[in-house]
C-alpha positions as CSV (number, residue, x, y, z in Angstrom):
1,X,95.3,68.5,61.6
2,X,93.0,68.3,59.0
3,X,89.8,69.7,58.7
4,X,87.4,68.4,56.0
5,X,85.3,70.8,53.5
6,X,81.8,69.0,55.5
7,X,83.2,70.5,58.9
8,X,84.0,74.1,57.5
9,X,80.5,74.7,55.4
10,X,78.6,73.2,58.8
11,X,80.9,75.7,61.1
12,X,79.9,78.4,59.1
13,X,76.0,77.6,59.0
14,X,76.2,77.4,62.6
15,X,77.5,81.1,62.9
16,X,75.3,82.5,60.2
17,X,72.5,80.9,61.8
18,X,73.5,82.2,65.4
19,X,74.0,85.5,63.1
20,X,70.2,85.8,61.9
21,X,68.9,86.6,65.6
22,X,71.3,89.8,65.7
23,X,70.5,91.0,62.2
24,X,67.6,93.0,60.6
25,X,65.6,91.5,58.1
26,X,64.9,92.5,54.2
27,X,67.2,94.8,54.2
28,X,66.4,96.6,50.9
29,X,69.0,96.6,47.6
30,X,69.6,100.4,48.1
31,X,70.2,100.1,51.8
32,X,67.9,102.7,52.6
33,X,65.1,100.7,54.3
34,X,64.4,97.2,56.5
35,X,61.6,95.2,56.5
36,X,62.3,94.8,60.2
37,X,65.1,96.3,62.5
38,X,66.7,94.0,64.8
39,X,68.7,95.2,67.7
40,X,71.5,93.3,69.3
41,X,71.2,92.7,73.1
42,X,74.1,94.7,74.3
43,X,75.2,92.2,76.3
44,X,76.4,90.1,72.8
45,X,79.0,92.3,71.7
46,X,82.1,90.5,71.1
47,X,84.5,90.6,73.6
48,X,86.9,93.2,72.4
49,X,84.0,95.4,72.7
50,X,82.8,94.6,75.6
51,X,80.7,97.5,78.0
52,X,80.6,99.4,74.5
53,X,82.8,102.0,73.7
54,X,83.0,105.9,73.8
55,X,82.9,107.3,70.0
56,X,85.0,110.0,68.8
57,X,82.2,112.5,68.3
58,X,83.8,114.5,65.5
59,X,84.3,111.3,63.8
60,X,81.0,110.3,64.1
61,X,79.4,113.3,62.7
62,X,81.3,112.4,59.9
63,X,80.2,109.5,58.6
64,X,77.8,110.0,55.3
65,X,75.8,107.9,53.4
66,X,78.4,106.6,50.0
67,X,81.1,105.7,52.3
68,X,82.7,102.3,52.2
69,X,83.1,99.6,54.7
70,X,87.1,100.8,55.7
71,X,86.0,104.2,55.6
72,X,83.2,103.6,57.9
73,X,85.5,101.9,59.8
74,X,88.6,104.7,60.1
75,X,85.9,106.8,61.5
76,X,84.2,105.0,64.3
77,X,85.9,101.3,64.7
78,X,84.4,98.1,63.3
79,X,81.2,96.9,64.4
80,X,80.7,95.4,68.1
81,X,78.5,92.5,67.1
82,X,79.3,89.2,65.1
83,X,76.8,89.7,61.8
84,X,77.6,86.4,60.1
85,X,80.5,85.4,57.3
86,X,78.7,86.2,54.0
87,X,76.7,89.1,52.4
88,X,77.2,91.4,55.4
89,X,74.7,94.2,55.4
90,X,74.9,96.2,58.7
91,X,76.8,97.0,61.6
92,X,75.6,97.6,65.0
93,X,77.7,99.5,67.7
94,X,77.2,100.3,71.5
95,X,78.2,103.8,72.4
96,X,78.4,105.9,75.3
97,X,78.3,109.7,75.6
98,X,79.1,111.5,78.8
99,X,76.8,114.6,79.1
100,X,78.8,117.4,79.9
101,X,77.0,119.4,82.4
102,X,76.2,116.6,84.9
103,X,78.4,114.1,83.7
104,X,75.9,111.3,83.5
105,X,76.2,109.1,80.7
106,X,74.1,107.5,77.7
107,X,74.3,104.4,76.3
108,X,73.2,104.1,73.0
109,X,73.0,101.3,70.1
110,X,73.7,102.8,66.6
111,X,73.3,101.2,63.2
112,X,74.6,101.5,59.3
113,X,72.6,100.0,56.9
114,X,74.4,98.6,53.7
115,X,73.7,98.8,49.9
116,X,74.1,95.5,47.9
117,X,78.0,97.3,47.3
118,X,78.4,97.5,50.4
119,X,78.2,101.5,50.5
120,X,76.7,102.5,53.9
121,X,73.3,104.4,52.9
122,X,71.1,104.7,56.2
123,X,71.4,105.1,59.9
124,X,69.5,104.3,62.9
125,X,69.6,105.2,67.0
126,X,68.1,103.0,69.4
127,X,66.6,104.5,71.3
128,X,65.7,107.1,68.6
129,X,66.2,110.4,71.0
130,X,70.3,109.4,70.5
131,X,70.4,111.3,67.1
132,X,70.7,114.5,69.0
133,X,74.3,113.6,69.9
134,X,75.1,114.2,66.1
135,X,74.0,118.2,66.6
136,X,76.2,120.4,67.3
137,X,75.8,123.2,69.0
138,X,75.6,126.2,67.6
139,X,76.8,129.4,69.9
140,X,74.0,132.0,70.5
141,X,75.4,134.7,68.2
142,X,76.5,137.4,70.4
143,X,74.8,140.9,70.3
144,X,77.2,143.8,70.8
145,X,75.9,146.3,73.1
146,X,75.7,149.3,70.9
147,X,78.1,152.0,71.7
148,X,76.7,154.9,73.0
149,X,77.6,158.9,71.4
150,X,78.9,160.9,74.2
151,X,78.5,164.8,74.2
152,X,80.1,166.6,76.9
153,X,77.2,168.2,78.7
154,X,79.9,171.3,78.9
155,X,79.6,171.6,75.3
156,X,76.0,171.1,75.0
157,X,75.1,173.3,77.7
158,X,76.2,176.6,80.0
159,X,77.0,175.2,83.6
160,X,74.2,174.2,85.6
161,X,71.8,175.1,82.6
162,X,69.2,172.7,80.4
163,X,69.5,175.4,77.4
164,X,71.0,174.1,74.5
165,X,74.3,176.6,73.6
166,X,75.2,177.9,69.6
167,X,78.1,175.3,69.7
168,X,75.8,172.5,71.7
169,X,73.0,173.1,68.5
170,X,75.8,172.7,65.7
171,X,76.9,169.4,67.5
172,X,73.6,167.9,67.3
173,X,72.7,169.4,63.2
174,X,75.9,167.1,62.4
175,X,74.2,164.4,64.4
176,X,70.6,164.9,63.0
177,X,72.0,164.5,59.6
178,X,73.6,161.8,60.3
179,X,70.4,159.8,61.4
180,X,68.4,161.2,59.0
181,X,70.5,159.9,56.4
182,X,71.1,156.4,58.0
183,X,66.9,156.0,57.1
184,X,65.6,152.9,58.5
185,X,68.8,151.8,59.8
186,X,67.9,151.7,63.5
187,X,64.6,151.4,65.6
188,X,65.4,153.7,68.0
189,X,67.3,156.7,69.5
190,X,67.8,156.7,73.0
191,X,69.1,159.7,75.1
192,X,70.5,159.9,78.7
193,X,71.5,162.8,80.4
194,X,73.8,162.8,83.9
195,X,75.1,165.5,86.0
196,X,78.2,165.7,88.4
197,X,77.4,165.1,92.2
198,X,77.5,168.9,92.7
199,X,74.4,169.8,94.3
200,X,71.6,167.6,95.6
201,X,70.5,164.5,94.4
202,X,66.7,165.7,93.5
203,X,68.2,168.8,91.5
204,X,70.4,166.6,89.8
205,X,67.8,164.3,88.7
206,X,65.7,167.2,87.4
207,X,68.4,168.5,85.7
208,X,69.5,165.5,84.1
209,X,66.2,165.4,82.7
210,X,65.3,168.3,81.1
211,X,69.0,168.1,79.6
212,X,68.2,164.5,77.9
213,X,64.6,167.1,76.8
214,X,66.0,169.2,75.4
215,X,68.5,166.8,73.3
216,X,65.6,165.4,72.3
217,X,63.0,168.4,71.2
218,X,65.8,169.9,69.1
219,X,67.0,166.4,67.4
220,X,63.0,166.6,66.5
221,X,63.0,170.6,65.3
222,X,65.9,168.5,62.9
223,X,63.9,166.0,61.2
224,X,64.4,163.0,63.2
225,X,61.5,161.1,63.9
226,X,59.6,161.7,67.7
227,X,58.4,158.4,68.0
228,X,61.6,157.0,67.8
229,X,63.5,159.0,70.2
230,X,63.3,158.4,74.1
231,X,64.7,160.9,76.7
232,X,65.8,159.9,80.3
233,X,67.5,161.4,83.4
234,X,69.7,159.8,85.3
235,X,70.9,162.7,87.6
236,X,74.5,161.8,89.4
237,X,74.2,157.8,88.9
238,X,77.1,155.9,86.9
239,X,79.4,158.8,87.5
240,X,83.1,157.9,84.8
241,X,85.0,160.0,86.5
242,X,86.0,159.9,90.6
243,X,87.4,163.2,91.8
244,X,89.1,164.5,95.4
245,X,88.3,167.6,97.6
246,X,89.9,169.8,95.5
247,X,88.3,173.5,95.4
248,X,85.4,174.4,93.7
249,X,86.9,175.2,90.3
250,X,89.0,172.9,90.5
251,X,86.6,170.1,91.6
252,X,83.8,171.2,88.8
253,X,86.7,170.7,86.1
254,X,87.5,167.3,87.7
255,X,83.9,166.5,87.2
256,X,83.2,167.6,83.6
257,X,83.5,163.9,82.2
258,X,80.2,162.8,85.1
259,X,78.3,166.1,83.0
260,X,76.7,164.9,79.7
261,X,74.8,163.3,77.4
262,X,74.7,159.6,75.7
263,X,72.7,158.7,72.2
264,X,72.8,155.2,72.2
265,X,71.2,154.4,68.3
266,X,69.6,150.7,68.4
């Protein structure tokens, strides 16, 4: 059957004219601008397209301005509308994106915008709140929780005493010179002392407290800064170490981890 040159030209009037409703007009030389968007009614999408289609999101965060036509394409599918025959300057898509904390989904229309060589150079979201899809998110960095200095409140201090011993002084010159020479690297130096469970709760507090002092006055008799030091008690709480009914000595020996003192630099 043939088909005469008449019958081709006015078939393919007819679909560029049924084109003009479902494309923008003016689109500028560069591609970069429209004298008008025109959006699609969904419901015209061809019918391999049909209900739209779920985007690879990786893929479409890919595509650039400078890319081609089959590169456009590779990425995120041919267009879902019929633009016309000739001088085809855009592409419209209908996509979906499933939001992953309720699982509701989003339809949105999406748009490339053509150079006169056919180089995609601009990009559009209907409605315009779609372009957050492209971001991606970005993890809140995580902060490390700042390892605390442990001194064994056995080497800082007799038993059951809040004065500082010969050896408990030398330990904290090594760590006064060690902040003082670190400058401005922290803001501040926070101490907290804890006792065993030996005793009653109310002397342990007190004497968890004038421990984590007396850290503190001496780390100040060394140079370190007052104001940025910070000394708290803690008594028996957060004990590290669990012990039995053993006898006395043997049970304040099992204890000697619970008795000290944390810097924690920050």
């Amino acid at each position: 059957m043939h088909v005469s040159l008449k019958t081709l030209i006015a078939a393919s009037l007819a679909l560029a004219m049924a084109a003009c409703g479902n494309v923008s007009q003016q689109v500028a030389k560069d591609g970069g601008s429209a004298g008008e968007l025109v959006w699609p009614s969904p419901e015209s999408v061809t019918p391999m397209h049909k209900g739209g289609t779920f985007p690879n999101l990786a893929n479409l965060r890919q595509v650039k301005a400078g890319f081609n036509k089959q590169q456009v394409s590779d990425l995120i599918g041919y267009p879902h509308f019929s633009e016309g025959v000739w001088g085809v300057r855009e592409w419209n898509y209908v996509f979906h994106f499933r939001n992953a904390d309720n699982d509701d989904v989003m339809t949105c229309q999406y748009k490339v915008l053509f150079d006169e060589n056919k180089l995609a150079r601009s990009f559009y979201w209907k409605p315009e709140s779609c372009a957050g899809v492209l971001k991606e998110t970005v993890p809140a960095p995580s902060v490390a929780t700042p390892k605390p200095r442990v001194f064994s409140g056995d080497a800082l201090f007799a038993f059951d005493s809040a004065e500082l011993s010969e050896g408990g002084r030398q330990a904290l010159d090594d760590l006064a010179d060690e902040l003082n020479g670190q400058g401005h690297a922290f803001r501040d130096v926070r101490i907290a002392g804890y006792t065993d469970r030996l005793g009653s709760h109310a002397y342990n507090q007190e004497l968890s407290e004038r421990r984590a002092r007396a850290v503190r006055e001496y780390l100040v008799t060394r140079g370190v800064a007052s104001s940025l030091i910070t000394a708290r008690g803690y008594g028996e709480s957060d004990p590290v170490k669990d012990c039995g009914d053993e006898r006395r000595e043997a049970l304040i020996a099992c204890l000697a981890p619970n008795r000290r003192v944390e810097v924690i630099l920050r």
